[in-house]
Structures are given as C-alpha cells and as structure tokens.
VOPAGU-2260 file (C-alpha; in pm, 1 decimal, decimal comma):
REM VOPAGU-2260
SITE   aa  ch    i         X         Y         Z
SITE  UNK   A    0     501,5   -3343,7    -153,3
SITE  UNK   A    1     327,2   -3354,2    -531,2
SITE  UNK   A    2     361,4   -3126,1    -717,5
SITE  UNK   A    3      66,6   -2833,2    -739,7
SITE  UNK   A    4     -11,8   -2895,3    -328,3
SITE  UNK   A    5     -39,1   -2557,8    -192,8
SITE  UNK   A    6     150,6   -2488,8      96,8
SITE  UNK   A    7       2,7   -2317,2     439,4
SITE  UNK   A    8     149,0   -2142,4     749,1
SITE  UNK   A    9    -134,7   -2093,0    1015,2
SITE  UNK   A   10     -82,5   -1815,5    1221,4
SITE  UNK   A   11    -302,4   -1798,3    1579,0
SITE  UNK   A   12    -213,6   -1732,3    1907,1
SITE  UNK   A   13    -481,2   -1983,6    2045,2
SITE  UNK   A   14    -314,3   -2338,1    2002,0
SITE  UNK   A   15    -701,1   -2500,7    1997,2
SITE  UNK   A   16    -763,0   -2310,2    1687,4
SITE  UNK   A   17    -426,4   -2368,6    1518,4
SITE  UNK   A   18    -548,8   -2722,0    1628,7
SITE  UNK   A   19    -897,4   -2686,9    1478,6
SITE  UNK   A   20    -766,3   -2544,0    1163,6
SITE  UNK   A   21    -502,4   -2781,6    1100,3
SITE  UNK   A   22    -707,0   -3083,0    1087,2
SITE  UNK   A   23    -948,5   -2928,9     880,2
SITE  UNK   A   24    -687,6   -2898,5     643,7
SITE  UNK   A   25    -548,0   -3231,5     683,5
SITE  UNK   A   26    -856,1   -3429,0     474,9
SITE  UNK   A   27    -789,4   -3196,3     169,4
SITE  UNK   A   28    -496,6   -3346,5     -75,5
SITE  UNK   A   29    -389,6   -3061,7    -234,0
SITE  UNK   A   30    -325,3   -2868,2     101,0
SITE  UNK   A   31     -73,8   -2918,1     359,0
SITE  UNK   A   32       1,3   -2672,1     655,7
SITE  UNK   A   33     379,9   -2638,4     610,2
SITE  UNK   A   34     392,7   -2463,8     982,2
SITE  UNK   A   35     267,1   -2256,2    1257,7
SITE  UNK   A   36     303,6   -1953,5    1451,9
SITE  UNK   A   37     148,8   -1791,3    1772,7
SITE  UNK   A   38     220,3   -1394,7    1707,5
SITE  UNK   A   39     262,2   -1218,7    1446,1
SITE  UNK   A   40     675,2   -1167,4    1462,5
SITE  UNK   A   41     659,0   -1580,5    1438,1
SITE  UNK   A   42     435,1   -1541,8    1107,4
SITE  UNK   A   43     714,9   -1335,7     950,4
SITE  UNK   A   44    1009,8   -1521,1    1077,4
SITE  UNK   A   45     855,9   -1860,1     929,4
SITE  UNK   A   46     721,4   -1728,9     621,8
SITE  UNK   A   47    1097,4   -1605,2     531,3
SITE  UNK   A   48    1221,1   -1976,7     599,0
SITE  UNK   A   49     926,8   -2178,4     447,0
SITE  UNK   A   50     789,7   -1909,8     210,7
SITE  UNK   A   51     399,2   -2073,0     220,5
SITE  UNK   A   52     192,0   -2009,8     -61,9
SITE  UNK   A   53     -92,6   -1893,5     152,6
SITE  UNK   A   54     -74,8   -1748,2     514,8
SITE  UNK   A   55    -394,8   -1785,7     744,5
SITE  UNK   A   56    -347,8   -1529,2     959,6
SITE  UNK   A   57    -590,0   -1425,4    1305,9
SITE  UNK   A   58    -611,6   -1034,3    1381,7
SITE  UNK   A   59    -555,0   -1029,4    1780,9
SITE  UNK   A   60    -182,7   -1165,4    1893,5
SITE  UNK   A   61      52,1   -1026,6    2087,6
SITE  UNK   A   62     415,9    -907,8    1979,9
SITE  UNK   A   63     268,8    -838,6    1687,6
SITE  UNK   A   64    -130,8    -842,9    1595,7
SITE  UNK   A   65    -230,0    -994,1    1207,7
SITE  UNK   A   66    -286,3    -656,8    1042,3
SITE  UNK   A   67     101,0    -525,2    1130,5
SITE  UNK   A   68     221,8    -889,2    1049,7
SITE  UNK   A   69      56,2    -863,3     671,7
SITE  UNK   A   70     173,2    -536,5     615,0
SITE  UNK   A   71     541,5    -676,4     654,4
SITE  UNK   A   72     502,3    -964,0     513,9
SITE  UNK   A   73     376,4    -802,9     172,1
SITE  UNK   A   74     683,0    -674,1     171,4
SITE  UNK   A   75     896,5    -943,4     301,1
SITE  UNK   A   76     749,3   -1191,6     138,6
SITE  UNK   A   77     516,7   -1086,1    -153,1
SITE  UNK   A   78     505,8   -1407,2    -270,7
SITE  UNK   A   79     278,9   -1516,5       9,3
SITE  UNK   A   80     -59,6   -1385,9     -18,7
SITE  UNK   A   81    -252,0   -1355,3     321,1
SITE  UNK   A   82    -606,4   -1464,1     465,7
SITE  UNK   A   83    -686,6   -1263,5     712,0
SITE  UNK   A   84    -918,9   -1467,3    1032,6
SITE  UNK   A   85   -1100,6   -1273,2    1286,7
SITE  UNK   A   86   -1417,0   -1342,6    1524,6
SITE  UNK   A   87   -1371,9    -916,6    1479,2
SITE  UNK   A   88   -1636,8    -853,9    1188,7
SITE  UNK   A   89   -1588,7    -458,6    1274,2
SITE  UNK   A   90   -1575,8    -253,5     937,5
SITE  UNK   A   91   -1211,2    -102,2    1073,0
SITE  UNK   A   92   -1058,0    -438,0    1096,7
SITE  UNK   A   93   -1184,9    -532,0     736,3
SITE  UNK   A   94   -1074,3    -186,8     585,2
SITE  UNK   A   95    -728,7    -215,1     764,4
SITE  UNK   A   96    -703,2    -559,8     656,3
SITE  UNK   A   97    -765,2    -536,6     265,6
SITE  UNK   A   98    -554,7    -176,7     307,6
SITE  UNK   A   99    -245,9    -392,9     493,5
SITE  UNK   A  100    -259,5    -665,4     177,9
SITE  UNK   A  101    -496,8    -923,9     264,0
SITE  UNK   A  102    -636,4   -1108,5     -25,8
SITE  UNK   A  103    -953,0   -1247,7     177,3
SITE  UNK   A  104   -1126,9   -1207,9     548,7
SITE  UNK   A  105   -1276,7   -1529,1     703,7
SITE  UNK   A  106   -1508,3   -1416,5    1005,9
SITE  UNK   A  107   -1466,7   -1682,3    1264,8
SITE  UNK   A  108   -1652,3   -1956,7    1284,6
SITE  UNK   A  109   -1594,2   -2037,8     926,7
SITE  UNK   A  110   -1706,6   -2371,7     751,9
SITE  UNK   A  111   -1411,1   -2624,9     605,6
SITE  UNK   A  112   -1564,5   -2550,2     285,5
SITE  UNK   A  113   -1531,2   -2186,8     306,4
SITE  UNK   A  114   -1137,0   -2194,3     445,0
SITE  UNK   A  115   -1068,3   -2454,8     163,7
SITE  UNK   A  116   -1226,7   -2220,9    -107,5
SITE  UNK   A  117   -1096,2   -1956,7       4,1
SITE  UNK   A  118    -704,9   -2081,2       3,4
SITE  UNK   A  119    -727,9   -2221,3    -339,1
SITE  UNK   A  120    -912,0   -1894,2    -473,3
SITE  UNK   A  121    -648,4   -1683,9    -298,5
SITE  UNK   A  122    -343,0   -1971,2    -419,0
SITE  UNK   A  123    -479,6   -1938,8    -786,0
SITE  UNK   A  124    -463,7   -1563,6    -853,7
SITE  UNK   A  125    -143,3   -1583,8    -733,7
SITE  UNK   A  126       2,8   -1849,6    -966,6
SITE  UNK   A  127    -175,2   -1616,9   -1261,9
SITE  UNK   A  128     -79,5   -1250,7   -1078,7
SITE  UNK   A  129     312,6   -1297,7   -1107,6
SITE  UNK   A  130     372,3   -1245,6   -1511,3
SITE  UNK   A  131     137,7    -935,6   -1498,9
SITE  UNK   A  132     343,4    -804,5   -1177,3
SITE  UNK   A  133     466,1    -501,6   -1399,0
SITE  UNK   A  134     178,2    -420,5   -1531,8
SITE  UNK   A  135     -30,7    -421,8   -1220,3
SITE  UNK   A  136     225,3    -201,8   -1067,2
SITE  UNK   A  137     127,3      65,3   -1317,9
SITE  UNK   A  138      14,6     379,0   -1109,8
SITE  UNK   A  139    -345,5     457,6   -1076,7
SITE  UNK   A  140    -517,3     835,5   -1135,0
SITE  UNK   A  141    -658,4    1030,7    -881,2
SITE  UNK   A  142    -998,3     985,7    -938,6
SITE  UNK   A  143   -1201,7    1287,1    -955,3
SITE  UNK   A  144   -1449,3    1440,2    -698,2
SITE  UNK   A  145   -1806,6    1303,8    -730,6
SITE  UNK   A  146   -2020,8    1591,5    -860,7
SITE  UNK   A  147   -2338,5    1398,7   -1006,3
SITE  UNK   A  148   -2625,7    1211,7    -829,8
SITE  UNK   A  149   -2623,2     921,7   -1013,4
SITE  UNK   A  150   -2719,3     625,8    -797,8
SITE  UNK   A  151   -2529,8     335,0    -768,7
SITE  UNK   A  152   -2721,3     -10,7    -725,6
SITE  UNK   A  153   -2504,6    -299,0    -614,4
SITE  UNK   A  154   -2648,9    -669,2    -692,9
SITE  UNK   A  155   -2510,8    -881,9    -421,9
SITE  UNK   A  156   -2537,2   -1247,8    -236,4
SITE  UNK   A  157   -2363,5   -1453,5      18,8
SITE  UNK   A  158   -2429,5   -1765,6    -217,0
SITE  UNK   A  159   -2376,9   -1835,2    -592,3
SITE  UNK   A  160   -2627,7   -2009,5    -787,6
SITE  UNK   A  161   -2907,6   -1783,0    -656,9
SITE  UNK   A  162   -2907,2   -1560,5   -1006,4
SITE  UNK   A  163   -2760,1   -1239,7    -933,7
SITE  UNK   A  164   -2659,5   -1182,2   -1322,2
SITE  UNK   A  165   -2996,2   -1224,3   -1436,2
SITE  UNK   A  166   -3139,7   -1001,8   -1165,2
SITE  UNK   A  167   -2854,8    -774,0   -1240,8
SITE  UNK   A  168   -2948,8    -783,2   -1588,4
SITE  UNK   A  169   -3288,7    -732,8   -1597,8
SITE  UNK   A  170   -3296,7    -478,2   -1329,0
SITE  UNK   A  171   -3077,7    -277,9   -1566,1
SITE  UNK   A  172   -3289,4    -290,5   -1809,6
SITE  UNK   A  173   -3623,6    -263,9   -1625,6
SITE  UNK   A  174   -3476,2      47,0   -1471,3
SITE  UNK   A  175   -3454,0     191,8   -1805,9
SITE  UNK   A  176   -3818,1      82,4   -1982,8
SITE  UNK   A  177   -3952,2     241,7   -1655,3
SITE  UNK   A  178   -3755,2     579,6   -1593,9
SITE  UNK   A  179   -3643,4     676,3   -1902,6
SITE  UNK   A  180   -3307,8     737,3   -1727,0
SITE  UNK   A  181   -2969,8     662,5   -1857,1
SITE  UNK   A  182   -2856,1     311,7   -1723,2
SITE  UNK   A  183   -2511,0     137,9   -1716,6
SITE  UNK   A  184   -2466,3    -227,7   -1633,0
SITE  UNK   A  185   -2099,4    -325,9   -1453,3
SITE  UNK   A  186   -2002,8    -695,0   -1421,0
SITE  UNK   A  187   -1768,1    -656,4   -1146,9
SITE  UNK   A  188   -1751,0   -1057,2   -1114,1
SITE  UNK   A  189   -1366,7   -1012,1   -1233,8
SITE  UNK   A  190   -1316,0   -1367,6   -1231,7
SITE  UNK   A  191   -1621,9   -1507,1   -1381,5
SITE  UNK   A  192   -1856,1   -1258,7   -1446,3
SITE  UNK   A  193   -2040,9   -1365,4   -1755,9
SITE  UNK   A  194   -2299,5   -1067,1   -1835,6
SITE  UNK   A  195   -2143,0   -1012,4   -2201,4
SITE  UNK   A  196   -2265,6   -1376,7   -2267,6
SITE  UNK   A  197   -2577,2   -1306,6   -2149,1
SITE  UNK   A  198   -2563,0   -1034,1   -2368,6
SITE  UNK   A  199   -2416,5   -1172,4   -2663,1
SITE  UNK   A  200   -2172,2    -910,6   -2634,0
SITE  UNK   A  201   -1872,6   -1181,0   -2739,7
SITE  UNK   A  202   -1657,8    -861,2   -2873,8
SITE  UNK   A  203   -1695,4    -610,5   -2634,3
SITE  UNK   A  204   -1413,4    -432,1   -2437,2
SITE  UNK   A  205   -1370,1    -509,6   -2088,7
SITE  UNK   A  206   -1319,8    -292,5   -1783,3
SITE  UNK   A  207    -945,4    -412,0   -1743,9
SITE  UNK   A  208    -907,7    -130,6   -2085,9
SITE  UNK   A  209    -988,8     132,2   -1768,5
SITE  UNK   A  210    -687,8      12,6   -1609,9
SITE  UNK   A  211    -378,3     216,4   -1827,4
SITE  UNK   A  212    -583,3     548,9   -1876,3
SITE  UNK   A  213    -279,2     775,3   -1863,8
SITE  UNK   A  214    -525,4    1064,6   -1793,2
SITE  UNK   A  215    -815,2     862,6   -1562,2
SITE  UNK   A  216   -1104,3     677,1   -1638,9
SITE  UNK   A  217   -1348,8    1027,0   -1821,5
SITE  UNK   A  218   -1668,1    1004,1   -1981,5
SITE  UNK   A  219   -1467,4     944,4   -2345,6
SITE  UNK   A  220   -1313,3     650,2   -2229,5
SITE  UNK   A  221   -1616,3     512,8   -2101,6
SITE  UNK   A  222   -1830,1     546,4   -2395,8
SITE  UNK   A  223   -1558,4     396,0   -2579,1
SITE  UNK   A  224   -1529,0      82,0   -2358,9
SITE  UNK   A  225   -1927,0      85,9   -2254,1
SITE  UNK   A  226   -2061,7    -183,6   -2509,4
SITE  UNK   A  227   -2466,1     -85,8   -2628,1
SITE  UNK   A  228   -2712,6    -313,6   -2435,2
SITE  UNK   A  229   -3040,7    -395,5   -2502,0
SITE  UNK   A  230   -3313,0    -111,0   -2350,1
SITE  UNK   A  231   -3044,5     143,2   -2447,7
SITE  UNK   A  232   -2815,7      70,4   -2133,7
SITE  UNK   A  233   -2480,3      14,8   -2185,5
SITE  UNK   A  234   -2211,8    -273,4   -2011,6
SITE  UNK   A  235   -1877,1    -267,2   -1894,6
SITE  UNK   A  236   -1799,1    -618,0   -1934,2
SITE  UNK   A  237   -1591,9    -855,2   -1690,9
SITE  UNK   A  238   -1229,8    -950,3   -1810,1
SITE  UNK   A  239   -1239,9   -1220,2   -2021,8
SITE  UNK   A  240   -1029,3   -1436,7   -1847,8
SITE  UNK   A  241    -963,4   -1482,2   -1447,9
SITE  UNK   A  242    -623,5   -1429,9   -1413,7
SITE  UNK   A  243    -661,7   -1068,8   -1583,1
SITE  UNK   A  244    -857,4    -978,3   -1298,6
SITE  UNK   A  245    -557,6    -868,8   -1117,3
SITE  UNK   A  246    -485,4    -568,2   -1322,3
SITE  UNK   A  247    -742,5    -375,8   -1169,6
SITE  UNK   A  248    -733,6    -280,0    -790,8
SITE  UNK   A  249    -994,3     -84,2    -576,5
SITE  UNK   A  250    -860,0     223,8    -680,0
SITE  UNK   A  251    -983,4     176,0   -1029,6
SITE  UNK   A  252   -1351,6      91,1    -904,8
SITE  UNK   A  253   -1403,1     383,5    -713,4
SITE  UNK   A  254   -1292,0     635,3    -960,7
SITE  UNK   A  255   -1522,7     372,3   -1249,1
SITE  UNK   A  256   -1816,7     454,6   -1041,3
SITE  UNK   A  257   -1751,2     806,9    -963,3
SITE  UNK   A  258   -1714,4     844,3   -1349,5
SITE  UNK   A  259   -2024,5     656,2   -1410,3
SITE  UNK   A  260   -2188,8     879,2   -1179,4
SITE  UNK   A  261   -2132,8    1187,7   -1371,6
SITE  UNK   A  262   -2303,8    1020,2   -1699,6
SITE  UNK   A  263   -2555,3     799,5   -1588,9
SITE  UNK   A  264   -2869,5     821,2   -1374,9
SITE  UNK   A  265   -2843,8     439,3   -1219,8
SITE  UNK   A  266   -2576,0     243,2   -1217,2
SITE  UNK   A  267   -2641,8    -143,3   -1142,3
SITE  UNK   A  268   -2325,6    -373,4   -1049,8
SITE  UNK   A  269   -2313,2    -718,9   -1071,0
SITE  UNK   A  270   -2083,3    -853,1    -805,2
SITE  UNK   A  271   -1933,2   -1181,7    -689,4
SITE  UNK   A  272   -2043,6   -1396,1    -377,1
SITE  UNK   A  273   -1723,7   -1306,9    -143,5
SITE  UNK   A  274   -1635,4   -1023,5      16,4
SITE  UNK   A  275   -1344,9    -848,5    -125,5
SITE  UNK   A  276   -1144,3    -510,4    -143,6
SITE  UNK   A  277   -1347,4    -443,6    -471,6
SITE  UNK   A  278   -1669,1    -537,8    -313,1
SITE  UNK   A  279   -1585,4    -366,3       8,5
SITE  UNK   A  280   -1525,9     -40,5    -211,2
SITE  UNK   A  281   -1855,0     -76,8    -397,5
SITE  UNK   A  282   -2061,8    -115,4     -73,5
SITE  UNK   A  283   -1871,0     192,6       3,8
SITE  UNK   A  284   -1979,9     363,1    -283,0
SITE  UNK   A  285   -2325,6     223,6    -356,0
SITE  UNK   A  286   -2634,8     377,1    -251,6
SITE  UNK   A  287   -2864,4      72,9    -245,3
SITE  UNK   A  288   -2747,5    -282,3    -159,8
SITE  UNK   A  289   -2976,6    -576,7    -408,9
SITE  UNK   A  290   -2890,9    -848,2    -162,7
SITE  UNK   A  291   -3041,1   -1160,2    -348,0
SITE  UNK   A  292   -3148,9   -1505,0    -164,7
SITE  UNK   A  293   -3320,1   -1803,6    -223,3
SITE  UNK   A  294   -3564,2   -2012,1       7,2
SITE  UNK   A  295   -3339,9   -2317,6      58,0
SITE  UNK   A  296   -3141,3   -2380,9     383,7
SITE  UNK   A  297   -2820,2   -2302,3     233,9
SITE  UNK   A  298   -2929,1   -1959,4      95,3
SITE  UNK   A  299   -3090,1   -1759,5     398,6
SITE  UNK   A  300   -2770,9   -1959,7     572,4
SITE  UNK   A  301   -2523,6   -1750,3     365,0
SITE  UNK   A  302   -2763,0   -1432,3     379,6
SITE  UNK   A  303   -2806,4   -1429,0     722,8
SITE  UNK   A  304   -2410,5   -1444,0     793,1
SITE  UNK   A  305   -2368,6   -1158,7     471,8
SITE  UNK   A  306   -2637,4    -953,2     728,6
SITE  UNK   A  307   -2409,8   -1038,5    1022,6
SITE  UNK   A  308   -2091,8    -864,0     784,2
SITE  UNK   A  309   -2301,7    -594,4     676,6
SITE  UNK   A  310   -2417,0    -483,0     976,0
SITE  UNK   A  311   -1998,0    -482,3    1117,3
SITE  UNK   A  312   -1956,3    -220,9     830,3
SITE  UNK   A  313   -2215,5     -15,0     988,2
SITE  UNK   A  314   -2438,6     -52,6     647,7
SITE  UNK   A  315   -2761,3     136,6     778,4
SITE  UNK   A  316   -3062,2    -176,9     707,6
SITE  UNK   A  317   -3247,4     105,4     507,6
SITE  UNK   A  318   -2953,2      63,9     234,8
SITE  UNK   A  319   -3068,3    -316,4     217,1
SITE  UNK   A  320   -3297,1    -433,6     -52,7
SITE  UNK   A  321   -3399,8    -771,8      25,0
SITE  UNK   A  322   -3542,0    -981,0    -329,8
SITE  UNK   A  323   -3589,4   -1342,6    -279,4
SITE  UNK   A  324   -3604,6   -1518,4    -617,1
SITE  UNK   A  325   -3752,5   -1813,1    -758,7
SITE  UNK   A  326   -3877,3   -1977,2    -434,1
SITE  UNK   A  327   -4010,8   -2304,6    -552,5
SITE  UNK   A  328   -4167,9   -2599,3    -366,4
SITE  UNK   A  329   -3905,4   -2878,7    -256,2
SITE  UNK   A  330   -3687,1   -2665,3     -28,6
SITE  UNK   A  331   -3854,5   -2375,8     101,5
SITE  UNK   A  332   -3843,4   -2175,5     381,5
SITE  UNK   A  333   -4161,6   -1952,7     468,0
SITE  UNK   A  334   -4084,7   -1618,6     347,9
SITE  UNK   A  335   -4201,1   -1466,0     751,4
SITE  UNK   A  336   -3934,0   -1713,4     867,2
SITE  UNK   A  337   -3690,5   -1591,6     626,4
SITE  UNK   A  338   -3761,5   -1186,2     725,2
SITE  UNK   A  339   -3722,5   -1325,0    1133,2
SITE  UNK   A  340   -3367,6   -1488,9    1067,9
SITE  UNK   A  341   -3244,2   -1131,8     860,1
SITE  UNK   A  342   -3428,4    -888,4    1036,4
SITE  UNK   A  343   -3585,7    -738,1     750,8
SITE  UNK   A  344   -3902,9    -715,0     540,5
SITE  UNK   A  345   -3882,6    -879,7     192,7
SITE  UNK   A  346   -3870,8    -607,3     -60,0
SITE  UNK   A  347   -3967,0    -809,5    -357,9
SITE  UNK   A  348   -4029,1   -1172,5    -435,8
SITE  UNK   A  349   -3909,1   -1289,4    -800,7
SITE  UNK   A  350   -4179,2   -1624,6    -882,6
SITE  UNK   A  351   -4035,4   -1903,6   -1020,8
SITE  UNK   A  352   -4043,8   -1941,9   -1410,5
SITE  UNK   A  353   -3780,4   -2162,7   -1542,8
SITE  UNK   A  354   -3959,1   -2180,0   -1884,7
SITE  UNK   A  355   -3918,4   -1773,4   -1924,7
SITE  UNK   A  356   -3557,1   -1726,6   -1721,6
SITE  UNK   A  357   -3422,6   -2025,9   -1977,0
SITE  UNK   A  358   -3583,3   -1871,0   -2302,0
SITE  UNK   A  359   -3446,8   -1537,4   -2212,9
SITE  UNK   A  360   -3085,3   -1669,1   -2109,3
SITE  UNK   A  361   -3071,9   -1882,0   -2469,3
SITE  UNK   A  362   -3160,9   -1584,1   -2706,4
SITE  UNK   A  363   -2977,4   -1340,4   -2486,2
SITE  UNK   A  364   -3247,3   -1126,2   -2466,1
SITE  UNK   A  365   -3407,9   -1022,4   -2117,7
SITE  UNK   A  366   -3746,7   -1160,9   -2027,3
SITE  UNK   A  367   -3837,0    -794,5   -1933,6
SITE  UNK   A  368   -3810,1    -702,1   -2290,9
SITE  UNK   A  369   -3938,6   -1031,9   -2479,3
SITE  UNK   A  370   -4227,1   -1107,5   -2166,6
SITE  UNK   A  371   -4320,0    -789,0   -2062,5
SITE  UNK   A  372   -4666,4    -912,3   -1926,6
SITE  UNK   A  373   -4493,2   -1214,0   -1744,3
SITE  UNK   A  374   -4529,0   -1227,0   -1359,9
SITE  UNK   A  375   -4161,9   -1222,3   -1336,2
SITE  UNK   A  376   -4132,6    -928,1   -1515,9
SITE  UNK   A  377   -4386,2    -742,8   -1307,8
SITE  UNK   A  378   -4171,9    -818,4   -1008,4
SITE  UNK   A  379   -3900,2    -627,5   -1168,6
SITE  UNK   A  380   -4151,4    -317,9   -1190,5
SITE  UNK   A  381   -4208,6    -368,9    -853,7
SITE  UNK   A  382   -3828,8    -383,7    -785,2
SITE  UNK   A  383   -3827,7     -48,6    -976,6
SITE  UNK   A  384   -4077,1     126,8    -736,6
SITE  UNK   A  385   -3885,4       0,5    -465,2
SITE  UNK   A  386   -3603,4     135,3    -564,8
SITE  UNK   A  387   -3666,7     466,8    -755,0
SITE  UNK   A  388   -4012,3     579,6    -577,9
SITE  UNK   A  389   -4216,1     831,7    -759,6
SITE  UNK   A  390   -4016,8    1190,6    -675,1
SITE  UNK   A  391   -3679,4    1067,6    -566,9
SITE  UNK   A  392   -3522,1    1040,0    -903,8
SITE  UNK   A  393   -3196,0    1242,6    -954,4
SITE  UNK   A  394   -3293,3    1476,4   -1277,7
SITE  UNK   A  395   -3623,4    1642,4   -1344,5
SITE  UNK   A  396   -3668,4    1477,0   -1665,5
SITE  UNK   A  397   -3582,1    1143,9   -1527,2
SITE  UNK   A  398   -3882,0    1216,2   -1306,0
SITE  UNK   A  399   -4075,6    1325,3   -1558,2
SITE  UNK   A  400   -4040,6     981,8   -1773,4
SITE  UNK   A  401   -4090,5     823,7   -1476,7
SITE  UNK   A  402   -4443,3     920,6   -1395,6
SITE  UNK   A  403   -4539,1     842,4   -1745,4
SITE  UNK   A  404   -4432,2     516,1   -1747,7
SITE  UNK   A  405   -4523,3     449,3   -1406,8
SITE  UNK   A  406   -4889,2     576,4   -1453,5
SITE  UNK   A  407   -4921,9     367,6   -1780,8
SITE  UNK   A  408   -4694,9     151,7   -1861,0
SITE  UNK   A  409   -4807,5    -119,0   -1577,1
C-alpha cells in the first residue's frame, strides 16, 4: 500500500450498497476500503483491528444503528474520524450525528465525486488536528443568553465557484451605505475563507484568537479581534491556515454570534459549500438564509439538493433568500425554470459584470463603494430592501437612517 493512501472501513447493513460504494472507491488511487461491516457492533470491532483513517458509516442497522456506533468509536478509536450516510435527511439525524462525532453527512444518493471529496476533506483535517489535540481540548465558555435583536444573515451555496465572498462582501457593506446600522462581516470558511484578502486585511486577527477567552467571547474581545472594513463594518477574519480550523468547535460560533448580536445591527456570514456542525449551528442561529446559485446545470443541481437538506431541518422557505448571480449566456437555465426546480421565487438577480467584479476584487475595494451607479450595485440595494424592508429594522435610529437613505440615496 503507498504511502499517504487513506484507508476506509464501509459500514452498511445493505451488502448492494457496501457493493456500490466499494467500487466507487476502487478507481480512486489514493483510497482503498481496508474492510466492511453490516451493523454497527461490526464497525467498532473492525475499526479496533484495522484502525481506518476514515469510517463511512449508514444511520439504520441493527445491533447497533450508525449514530450509537460513532459515539463509541470516538472514543474507541479517536483516531478514526466518521462520515456519517443516510437516505434520512431529517434535521434529528443530522443534529445527533454531528453531536455523536461525525465529521461529515452524505444524504444518499451521493455522487463519486462528493464521497471522494468528502473522505479526503475529512482524512486531511485529521492528519493536521492531532498536534493541536491539547489545545482543542481547551474548555469552551458558556455563552451568554441572547438579549439583542441583531440579525444574523448567513451567505450560503451548495456549489463553490458561484461567488459567495463577494456577495458576502458587498452585502456587508451595502447593508451599511443603506441603513446606517452597525455591520460585522464573519468569514466562517475556516479552511479557505479568503475575505481578509479581499480586504487587504493581510494583518488582521482571526476568529481562532476567540477560541482561549478565559472569560468568553464579550464585546472587548471582539472589538479587539474585529479588523475595520471598508463602509465602517468590521471582519472577523478566517484562520489563516486550514489546519487551524480545528481549534474552534460549534460551541465557539454560537456564543460569536450571540456576542455579535449584542453589538451589531446585521451580521453577514460567509460560509463554506458543505454542510457542517459549524454551518448547521449558523442556520440554527441565523435569521435569513443568502442561498446563492448560478444558471448552469451544475449550480441549480447543487441548490436544488441544498433545498432538499434545508427543508429536512425544517428551515421555514420564508427564511430563504434566493439571489442568482451573474447569469450569463453559454449555460443558462431560464430563471422560471430555475424558481420550478427550488420551489421558490428569485429574490434578486446579480447581472453579469466581469469588468466591475474583477476591478473591485484587484484593488480590494467593493464595487458598491467604487461603482455605486453600476447595475450590479443596484442589485445589492435591491438585496437590501429584500432583506431589511422599510419598518422592520431592529433600533429606531437604524430605521430612521434607513428611510433617508432609502428615499434618496437610490
């Protein structure tokens, strides 16, 4: 076996998917499935003998079901980080998964693409997690109760490459041209969320500083860490390298944005494409869900199945912002057919301007700033309205900013 090749047990009590998944793994060189098992007692016994560097693990088996068998093997064998698989897309199941130790949740059927991404995502934090093990150990403060009405707007997709950051980051700062409101900006892309480039924010502090607050994450802290943004917001930057990433834990987000909640009036979060425990918690937490697509094949593909997960976590569709950005000619998909496959009305439509988006991205200044009167700026003021309609804002003076900028800044 060469060296690096990442070792799976496949766990499944129906021998046509241990089948399925087994050869799906076979074409990929640095994977090999080092065994199988039908229950979840099976899963533990093998993974004490052949300690795998990733278990694939389905929910429903007798003996022992998945979420029982993860729970003892993170303690068993902590070494071998589990994948939870389930045709069960229920929000308990995914709760009680991430709570039992799973590092990711396929939804059955999954792609080969998506299994193999996921076990070498899950296999690399991993190799990086184990010389930190002391440190991530450290215990985590009770957060505080939430006592503010500071609303938390979470920038999401089921797809990379469809330009979450730069909605995230112009949102952020639209939000504040056009309310008046305080604004903070969290790139909660731990692994390789690159808003402080954006930015040019090269020597600002990074969230992981949240994670050894002897006394919890307060507002001190977080104007200490919070780097100054352009429009006045302020950014809690990503850690600057992946493997740091595993510092934090769930824990630390909720309390971040119950924090943030106390100090600011909007809070936008930049997120990865995958569900996680820290995306779970922020969808949790959030208010409004930015879920971002484009008009290709691939994007409403990974939308529509992001729909399918969001609806299993009961997320009410009123939550659900919908923005398709930069649909261009080539690959697109009619935006009626688009609202028929999710089930929902486009909220906004961002037009394509590569000339603007690339300017912007180069200076590090955001094209809502340097091209006010561009069209894709004025879809940001429309994302705005959508978002924070005339009266709903959470302070009186927010509102009042609000209707002056709204009845003359436009």
């Amino acid at each position: 076996m060469a060296e690096g090749t990442i070792r799976v047990l496949i766990v499944d009590d129906i021998a046509s998917t241990l089948g399925n998944v087994e050869k799906l793994l076979s074409f990929e060189d640095d994977i090999q499935v080092c065994g199988t098992a039908s229950d979840g007692q099976q899963a533990l016994e093998q993974a004490k003998r052949l300690q795998p560097n990733v278990v694939l693990m389905d929910v429903n088996m007798p003996v022992m079901d998945g979420i029982q068998a993860t729970e003892n093997l993170a303690q068993a064998v902590p070494n071998s980080p589990v994948i939870i698989m389930s045709v069960q897309g229920e929000r308990d199941y995914l709760r009680r998964a991430m709570q039992a130790g799973a590092r990711e949740f396929l939804i059955k059927p999954f792609s080969g693409d998506e299994l193999t991404a996921a076990i070498r995502r899950v296999y690399a934090l991993e190799q990086k997690k184990a010389p930190r093990q002391v440190i991530m150990d450290a215990p985590v403060a009770t957060a505080p109760p939430k006592v503010s009405d500071g609303e938390v707007f979470m920038v999401f997709s089921g797809k990379g490459g469809v330009g979450t950051s730069v909605v995230s980051v112009n949102l952020a700062v639209a939000l504040a041209m056009e309310t008046g409101g305080k604004v903070a900006l969290v790139d909660l892309d731990l692994q390789f969320g690159d808003i402080s480039i954006m930015l040019n924010l090269n020597n600002a502090r990074t969230i992981t500083e949240l994670v050894d607050a002897a006394e919890g994450i307060d507002a001190q802290l977080l104007d200490e860490v919070l780097a100054n943004g352009p429009g006045e917001i302020r950014v809690l930057s990503a850690p600057v390298s992946p493997e740091l990433a595993d510092l934090l834990n769930p824990d630390h987000v909720r309390t971040l944005l119950e924090q943030l909640r106390k100090s600011f009036d909007f809070i936008v979060v930049d997120t990865a494409s995958h569900i996680d425990e820290f995306n779970l918690q922020t969808m949790e937490a959030g208010d409004r869900i930015i879920m971002v697509t484009s008009t290709t094949i691939t994007g409403v593909k990974a939308s529509v199945v992001m729909f399918k997960v969001l609806d299993a976590l009961s997320i009410p569709k009123d939550r659900i912002c919908l923005v398709v950005n930069h649909p261009h000619s080539g690959q697109e998909i009619p935006l009626d057919r688009i609202e028929g496959r999710l089930g929902t009305k486009v909220a906004v439509v961002i037009p394509h301007d590569p000339q603007v988006v690339s300017a912007s991205i180069a200076a590090a200044k955001p094209f809502v700033i340097e091209n006010r009167d561009s069209k894709i700026a004025g879809a940001f003021r429309d994302l705005v309205a959508t978002l924070v309609p005339l009266g709903d804002s959470s302070t009186p003076e927010v509102d009042k900013k609000k209707k002056a900028r709204f009845g003359f800044g436009r």
